[in-house]
N, C-alpha and C positions, 0 to 999 in steps of 0.2 A: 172132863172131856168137853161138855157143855162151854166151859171155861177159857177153855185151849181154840176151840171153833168161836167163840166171838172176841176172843182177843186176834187170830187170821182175821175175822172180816172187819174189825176195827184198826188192823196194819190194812187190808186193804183198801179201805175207805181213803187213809191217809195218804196211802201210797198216790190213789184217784185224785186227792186234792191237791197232792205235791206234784204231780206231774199238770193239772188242770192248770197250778200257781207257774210252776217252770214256761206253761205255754203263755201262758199271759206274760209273765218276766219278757219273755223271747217276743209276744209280741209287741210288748212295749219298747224295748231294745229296739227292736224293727223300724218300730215309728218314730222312735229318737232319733235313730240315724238319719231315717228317712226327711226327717227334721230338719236337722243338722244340714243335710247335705241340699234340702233345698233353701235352708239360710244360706250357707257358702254359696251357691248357684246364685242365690238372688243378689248377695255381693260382688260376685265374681262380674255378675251381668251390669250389674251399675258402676264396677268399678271400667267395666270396658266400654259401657255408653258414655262412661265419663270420658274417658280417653279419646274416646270414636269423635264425640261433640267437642273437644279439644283439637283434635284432627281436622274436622270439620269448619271448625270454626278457622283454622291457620292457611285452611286449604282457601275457602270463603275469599281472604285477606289479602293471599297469593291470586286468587283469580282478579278480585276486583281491581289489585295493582297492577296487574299484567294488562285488563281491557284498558286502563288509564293509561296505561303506560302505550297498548297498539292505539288508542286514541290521539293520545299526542303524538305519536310516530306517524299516522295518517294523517291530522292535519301539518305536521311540519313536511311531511312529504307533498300536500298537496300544493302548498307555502313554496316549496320547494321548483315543483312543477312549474306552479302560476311563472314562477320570477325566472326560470329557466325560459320560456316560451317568450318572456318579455326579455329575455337577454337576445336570445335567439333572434327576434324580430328586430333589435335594434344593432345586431350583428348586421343582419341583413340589409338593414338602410344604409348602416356602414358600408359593408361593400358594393351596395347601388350608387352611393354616392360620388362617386368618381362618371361613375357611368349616366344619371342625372344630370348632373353636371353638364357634362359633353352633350347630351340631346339640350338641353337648354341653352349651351354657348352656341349650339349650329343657328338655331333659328335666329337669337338673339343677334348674331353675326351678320347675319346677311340682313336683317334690319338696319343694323346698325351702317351697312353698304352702301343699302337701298334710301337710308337717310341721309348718307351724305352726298347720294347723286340726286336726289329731288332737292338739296340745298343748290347745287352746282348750275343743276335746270332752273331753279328760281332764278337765280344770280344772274342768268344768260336772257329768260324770259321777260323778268322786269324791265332793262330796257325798252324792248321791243313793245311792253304795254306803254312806258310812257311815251315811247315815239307815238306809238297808236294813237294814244291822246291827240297830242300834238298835233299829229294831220288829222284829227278829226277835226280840231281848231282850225284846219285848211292853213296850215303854214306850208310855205314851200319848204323849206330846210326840215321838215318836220318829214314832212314825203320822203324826202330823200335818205332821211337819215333813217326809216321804218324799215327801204328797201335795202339799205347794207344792212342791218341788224337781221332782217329775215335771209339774208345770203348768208349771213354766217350761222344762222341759228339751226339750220339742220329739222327745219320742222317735222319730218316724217320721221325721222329718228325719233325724239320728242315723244311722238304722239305713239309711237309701238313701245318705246321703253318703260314710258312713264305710270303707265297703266298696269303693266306686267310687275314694275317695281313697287307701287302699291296694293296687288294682289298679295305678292310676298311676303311683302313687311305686315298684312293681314293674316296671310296663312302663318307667320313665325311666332304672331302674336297670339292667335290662337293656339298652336302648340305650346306656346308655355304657359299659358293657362290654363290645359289640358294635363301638360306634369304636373304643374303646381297642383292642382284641386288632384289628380290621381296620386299624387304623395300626401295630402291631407286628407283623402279619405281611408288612405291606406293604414299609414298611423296614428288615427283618430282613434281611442281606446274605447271598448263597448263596455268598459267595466263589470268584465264578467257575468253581465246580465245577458241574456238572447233577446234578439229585437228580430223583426221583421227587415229581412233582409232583399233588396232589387241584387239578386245575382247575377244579372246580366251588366249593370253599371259595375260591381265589384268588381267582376272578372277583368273587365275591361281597363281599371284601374291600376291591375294588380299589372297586368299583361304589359301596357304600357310602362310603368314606371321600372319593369324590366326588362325594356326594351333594346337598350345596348347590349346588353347579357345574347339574347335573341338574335338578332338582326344583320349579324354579320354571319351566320350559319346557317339560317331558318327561316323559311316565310312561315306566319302565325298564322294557322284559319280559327275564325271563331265559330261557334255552331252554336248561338244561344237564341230560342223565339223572343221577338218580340214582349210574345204575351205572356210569360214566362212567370207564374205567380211569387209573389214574395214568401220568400223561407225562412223557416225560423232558426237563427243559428247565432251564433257567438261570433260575428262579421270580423273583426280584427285579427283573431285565432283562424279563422276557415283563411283569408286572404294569407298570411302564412303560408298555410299549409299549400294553397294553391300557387303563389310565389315559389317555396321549395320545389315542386314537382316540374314547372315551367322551366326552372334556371338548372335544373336536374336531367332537363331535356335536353336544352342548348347543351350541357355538356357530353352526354350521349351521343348526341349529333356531331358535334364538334373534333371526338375521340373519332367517327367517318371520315371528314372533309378534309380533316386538317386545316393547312392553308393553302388549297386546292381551287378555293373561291366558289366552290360549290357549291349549292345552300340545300336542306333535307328540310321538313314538312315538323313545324309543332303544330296539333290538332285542339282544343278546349271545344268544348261539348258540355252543354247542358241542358237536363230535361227533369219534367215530376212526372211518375206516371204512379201507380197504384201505393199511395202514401208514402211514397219513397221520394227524393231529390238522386239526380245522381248526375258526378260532375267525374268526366273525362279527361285525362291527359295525356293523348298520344304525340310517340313521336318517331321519325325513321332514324332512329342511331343504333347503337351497337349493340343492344338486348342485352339482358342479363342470362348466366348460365344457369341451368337448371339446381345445381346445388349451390348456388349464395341465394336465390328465390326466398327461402325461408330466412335468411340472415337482414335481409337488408332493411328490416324494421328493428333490427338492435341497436339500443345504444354503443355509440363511440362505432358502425362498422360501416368502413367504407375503401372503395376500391380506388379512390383519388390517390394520387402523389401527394404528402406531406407538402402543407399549407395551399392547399386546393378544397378540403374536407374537413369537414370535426367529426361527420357519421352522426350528428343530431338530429337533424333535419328531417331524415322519413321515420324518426324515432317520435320525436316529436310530432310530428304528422296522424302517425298514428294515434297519439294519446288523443291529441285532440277530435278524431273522427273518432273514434272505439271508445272514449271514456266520457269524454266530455258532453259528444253528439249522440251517443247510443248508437252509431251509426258501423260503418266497415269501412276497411280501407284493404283491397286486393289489387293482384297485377296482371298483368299476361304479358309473354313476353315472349320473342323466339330471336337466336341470338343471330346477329349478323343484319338483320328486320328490323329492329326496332318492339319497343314497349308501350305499353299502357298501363295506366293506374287510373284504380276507379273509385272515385268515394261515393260512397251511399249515406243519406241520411238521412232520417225523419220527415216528413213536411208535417208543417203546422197541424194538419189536421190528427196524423197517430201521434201525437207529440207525449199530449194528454195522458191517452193509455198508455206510454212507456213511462208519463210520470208517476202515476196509479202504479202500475205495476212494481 
């Protein structure tokens, strides 16, 4: 019996150790897998960081080509701009030039008039001095002959003509020296640098050298002080834009009068008040309607007849006020009244902080 009772507690001893040993198996098992599944985990995670940094790395490759790629797009676009705005401007000289022309043949003409009637009066006048002589020498024949030459010579005529004809041939000579230098200063290039600019000599240039354009529809008023500080601006690009706006006007005007011989009012105005420049150009024609307002700074749009227009012009206008100047370019306008546009832009002094910024 004795025998039987410790062979039970020596099966249950075993039993204690074989279930102690099964937990241990089980926990080992446990932590194998647990193992196991965090080796797979950590390859799983390096196999997808690899992947990720492969991703990464082609994505990297695509971005950098694509900034290179919007970088060359931007400067070939800017490339683009510059030589559009210079086709534009020498568009423009082109079709001034007919109209140049014509103001420089007028004055040049009546020069050329008033030259060959002070040739005529010389020719009539000489005489009459060497007679002079003569009888100053107390010749008789010399007296006599002083007195028919002054019978014929008309001397109050002479003396009202001759004076009036070289005022002329002054004021014509002055006008074209006035085109000439307003067409040299107009297409002289700032080579895309800003310079200090006398905006009252520009406008004056510009206004001028588009003066046929004008003159037959429009009387010009200028509105520029004196004292009128020099602005900082890209001069060959602003006279442009102030060229388009003025020869924009005349036609405005002109779609009024027709050929009625009427003439309606272009306005240019310029002032600097609180770090601003701002340069005016009204005119009495026939307003824009309230829905092209927002259109008429688009490329290619415009309300001309076929080859009257390209629709560049206030497109261009604007790039160069909005992009170039930091500046704005807005309108007002009521139809049937007449328009304004108004460019605003920097003076010298905010230049600075717009460059900063």
């Amino acid at each position: 019996m004795a025998d039987q009772d410790e062979l039970h507690a020596r099966i249950s001893q075993l039993e204690r150790a074989l279930a102690a040993s099964e937990g241990t198996v089980a926990a080992l098992m446990d932590a194998a897998e647990e193992s196991n599944a965090k080796v797979l985990s950590a390859a799983a995670v390096a196999q997808q960081s690899h992947r990720l940094a492969q991703v990464i790395a082609r994505k990297t490759q695509e971005s950098d080509a694509q900034r290179e790629a919007l970088a060359r797009a931007l400067r070939e676009l800017t490339a683009a701009q510059t030589e559009l705005t210079h086709s534009q401007k020498l568009t423009a000289i082109g079709q001034l030039a007919a109209g140049v022309a014509h103001e420089i043949n007028t004055p040049i003409q009546y020069v050329g008039d008033n030259l060959t009637f002070l040739q005529k009066v010389f020719e009539q006048v000489l005489p009459v001095l060497q007679a002079a002589a003569a009888a100053a020498a107390d010749e008789a024949d010399g007296r006599a002959r002083l007195s028919t030459l002054l019978a014929k010579l008309r001397l109050p005529r002479i003396a009202t003509q001759v004076p009036r004809a070289i005022e002329q041939s002054l004021d014509g000579v002055s006008r074209v020296a006035k085109i000439v230098g307003a067409m040299k200063d107009f297409s002289h290039p700032s080579g895309g640098e800003m310079s200090e600019v006398d905006l009252r000599k520009t406008i004056e240039s510009t206004v001028t050298i588009a003066r046929n354009e004008w003159k037959y529809v429009a009387e010009l008023e200028l509105d520029i002080p004196d004292d009128l500080p020099p602005v900082l601006c890209l001069r060959d690009e602003l006279n442009q834009v102030v060229l388009n706006l003025v020869v924009n006007a005349a036609h405005a005007i002109a779609a009024v009068v027709g050929e009625s011989g009427a003439h309606g009012t272009i306005r240019v105005s310029a002032s600097v008040a609180d770090d601003w420049c701002e340069i005016r150009v009204s005119d009495t024609g026939i307003g824009i309607p309230p829905e092209l307002r927002e259109k008429v700074f688009e490329p290619f749009f415009t309300t001309k007849p076929v080859g009257k227009g390209t629709g560049q012009g206030l497109a261009i206008a604007y790039a160069v006020i909005v992009e170039k100047h930091h500046g704005m370019l807005t309108l007002e306008s009521e139809v049937g009244r007449g328009t304004t546009f108004i460019i605003r832009i920097p003076s010298e002094r905010s230049m600075p902080q717009l460059e900063a910024a």
